[in-house]
C-alpha positions as CSV (number, residue, x, y, z in Angstrom):
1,X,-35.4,-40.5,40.0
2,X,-36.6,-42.0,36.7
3,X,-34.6,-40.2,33.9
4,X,-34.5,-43.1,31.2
5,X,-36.4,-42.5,28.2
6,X,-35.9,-44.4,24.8
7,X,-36.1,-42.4,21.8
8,X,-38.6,-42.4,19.2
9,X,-39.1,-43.5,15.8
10,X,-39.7,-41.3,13.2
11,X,-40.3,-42.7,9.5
12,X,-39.7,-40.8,6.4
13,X,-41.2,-41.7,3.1
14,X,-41.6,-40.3,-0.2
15,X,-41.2,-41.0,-3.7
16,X,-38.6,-40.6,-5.9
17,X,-37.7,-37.0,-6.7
18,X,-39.4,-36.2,-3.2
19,X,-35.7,-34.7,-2.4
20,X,-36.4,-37.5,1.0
21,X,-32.5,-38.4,0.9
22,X,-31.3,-34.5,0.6
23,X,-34.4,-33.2,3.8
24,X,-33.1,-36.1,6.1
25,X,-29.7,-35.1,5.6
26,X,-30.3,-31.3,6.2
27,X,-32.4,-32.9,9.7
28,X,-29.3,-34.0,10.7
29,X,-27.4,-31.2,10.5
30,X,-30.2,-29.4,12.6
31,X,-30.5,-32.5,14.9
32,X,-26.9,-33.5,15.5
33,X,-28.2,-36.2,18.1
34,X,-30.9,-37.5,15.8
35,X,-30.0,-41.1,14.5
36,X,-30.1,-42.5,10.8
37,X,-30.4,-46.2,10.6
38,X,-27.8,-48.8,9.1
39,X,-30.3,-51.1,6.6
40,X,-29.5,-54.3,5.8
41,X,-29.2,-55.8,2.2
42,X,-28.5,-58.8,0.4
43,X,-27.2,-57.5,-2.2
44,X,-23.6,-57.4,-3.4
45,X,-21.7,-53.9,-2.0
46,X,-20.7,-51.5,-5.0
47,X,-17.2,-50.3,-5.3
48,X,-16.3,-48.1,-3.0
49,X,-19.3,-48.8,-0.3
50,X,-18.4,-50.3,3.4
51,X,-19.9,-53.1,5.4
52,X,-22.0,-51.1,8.6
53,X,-21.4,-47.3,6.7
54,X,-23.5,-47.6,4.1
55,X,-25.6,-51.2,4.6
56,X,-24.9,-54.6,6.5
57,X,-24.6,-57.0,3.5
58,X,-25.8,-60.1,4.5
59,X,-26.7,-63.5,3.1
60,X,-30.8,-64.4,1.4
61,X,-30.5,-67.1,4.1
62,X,-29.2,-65.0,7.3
63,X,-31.6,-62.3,5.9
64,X,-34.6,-64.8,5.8
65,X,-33.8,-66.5,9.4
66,X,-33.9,-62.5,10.4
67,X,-36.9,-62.1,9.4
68,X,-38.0,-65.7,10.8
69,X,-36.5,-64.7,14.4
70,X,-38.4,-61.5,14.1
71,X,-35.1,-59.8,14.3
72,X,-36.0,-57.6,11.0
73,X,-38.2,-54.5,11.9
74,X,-39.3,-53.5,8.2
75,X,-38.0,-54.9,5.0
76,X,-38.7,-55.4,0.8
77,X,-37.5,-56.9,-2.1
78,X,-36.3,-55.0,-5.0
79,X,-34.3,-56.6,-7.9
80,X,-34.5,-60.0,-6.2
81,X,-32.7,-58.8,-3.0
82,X,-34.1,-58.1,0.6
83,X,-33.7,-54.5,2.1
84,X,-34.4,-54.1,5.9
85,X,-34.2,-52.4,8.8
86,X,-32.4,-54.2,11.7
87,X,-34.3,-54.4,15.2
88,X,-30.9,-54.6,16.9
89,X,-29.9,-51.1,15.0
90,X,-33.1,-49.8,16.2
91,X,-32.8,-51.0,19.8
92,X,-28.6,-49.8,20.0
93,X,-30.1,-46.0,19.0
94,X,-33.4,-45.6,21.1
95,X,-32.0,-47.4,23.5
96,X,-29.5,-44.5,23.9
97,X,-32.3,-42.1,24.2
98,X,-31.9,-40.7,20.6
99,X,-34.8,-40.2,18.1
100,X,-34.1,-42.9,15.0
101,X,-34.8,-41.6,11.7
102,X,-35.9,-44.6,9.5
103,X,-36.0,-43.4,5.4
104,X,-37.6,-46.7,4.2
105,X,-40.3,-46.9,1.2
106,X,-43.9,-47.3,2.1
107,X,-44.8,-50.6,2.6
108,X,-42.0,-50.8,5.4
109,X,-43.7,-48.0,6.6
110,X,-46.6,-50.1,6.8
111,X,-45.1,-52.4,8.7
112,X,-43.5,-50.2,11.4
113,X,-46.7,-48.4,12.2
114,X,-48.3,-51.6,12.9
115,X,-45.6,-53.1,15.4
116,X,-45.1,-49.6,17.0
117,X,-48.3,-47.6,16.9
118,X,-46.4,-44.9,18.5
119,X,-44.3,-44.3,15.1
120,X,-44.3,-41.2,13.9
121,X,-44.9,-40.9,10.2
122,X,-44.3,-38.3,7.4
123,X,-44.8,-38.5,3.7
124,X,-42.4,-35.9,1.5
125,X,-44.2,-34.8,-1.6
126,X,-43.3,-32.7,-4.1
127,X,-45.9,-29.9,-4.7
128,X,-47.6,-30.8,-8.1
129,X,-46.9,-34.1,-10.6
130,X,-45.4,-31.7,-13.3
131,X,-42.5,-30.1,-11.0
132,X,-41.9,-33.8,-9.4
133,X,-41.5,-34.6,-13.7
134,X,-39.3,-32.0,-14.1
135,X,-37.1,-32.6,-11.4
136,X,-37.2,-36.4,-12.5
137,X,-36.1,-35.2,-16.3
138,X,-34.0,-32.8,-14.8
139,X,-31.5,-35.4,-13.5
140,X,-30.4,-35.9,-17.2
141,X,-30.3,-40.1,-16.3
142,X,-33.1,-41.8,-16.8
143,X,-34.9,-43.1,-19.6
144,X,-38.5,-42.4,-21.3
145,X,-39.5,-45.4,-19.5
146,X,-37.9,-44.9,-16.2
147,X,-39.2,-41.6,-15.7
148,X,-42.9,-42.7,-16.7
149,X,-42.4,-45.6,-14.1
150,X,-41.4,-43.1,-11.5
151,X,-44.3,-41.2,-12.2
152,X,-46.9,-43.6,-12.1
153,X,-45.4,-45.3,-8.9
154,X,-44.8,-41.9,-7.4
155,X,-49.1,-41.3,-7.8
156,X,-49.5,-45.0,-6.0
157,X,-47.1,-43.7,-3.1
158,X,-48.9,-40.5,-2.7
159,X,-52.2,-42.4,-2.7
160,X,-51.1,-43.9,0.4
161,X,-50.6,-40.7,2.3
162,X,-53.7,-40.5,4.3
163,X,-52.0,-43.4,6.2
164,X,-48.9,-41.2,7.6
165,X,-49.3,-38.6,10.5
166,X,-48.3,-35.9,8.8
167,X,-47.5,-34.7,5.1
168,X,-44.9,-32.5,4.3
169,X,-44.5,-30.5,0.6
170,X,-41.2,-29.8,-0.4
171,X,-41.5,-26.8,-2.7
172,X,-38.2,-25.8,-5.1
173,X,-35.3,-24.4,-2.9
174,X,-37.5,-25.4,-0.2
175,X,-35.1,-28.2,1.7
176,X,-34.2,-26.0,4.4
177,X,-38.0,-25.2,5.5
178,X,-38.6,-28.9,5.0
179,X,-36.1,-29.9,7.3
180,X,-37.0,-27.3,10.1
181,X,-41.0,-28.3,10.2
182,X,-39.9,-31.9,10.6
183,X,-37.6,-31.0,13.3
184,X,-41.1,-29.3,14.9
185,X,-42.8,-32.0,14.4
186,X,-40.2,-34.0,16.2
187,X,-40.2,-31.9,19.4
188,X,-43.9,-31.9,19.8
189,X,-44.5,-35.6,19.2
190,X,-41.6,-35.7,21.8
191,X,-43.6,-33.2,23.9
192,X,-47.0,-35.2,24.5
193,X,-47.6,-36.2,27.8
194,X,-47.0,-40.1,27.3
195,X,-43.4,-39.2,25.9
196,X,-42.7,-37.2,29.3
197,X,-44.2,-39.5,31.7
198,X,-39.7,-40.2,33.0
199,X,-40.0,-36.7,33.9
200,X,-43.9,-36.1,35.2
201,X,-43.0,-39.6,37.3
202,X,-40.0,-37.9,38.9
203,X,-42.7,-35.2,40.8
204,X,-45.6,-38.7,41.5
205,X,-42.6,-40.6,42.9
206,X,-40.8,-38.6,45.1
């Protein structure tokens, strides 16, 4: 009987103030199972943070022979330093049969969709431009400039949304509900008939 079945991957984007980082981690306490990937970083770890918790700090030159040996699934630069997502990480959770969960920024988004067509992608947006500003203000951290920034990268990221499978708006208080139609989503991507073909083979192949 064929019962393997590798998991799939589900990509996450959003822009700042999107509430991305607080939906996933409401997911996972609705998908226990689900996986959240490791990136990888060249930049210097901050007090307090651990090697393989909260990224794999690596080298420029280990990250760029990665990326070289194709052994890098997504990454970008920000600040002068690489952020990635590891194809080993990947492999070590769908390889276990478990969804992966992959919050990365757009253009690694880009990328994934194009090596694995099968992907399954979801913008977070917030419901207008003037509650995403408020929550952005509302953080109390950030100056004039900053927030502007946000804003006007925030409109470039949204403008890319016809690209993803599915868009999700996460009203005010509205984390919870996010987190359950994403789940949804999950199970039905999960329940197409390509996705089931370890099961449908197991009545073909008797």
């Amino acid at each position: 009987m064929k019962m393997s079945n590798k998991g799939s991957l589900i990509v996450i984007s959003g822009p700042s103030g999107s509430g991305k980082g607080t939906v996933v981690k409401a997911l996972k306490e609705l998908m226990p199972s689900i996986g959240v990937s490791v990136s990888a970083t060249t930049r210097a770890p901050r007090e307090g943070e651990m090697d393989g918790i909260d990224y794999y700090y690596i080298s420029h030159a280990e990250f760029e022979k990665m990326i070289e040996n194709g052994e890098v699934l997504e990454y970008t630069t920000y600040c002068g330093n690489y952020y990635g997502t590891l194809a080993r990480e990947a492999e070590r959770i769908t390889g276990e049969g478990r969804d992966l969960i992959l919050e990365i920024e757009v253009d690694g988004a880009g990328q994934i969709k194009k090596k694995f067509p099968d992907a399954v992608t979801v913008m977070l947006i917030p419901p207008s431009l003037s509650i995403l500003e408020t929550r952005l203000r509302g953080r109390g951290t950030e100056s004039e400039e900053v927030i502007k920034s946000r804003l006007d990268r925030a409109c470039q990221e949204i403008g890319c949304a016809y690209d993803y499978d599915y868009v999700v708006v996460n009203e005010d208080g509205g984390v919870e509900a996010c987190a359950r139609l994403i789940k949804r989503i999950i199970k039905a991507e999960n329940s197409r008939s390509a996705k089931m073909k370890h099961i449908i083979d197991n009545f073909i192949d008797r």
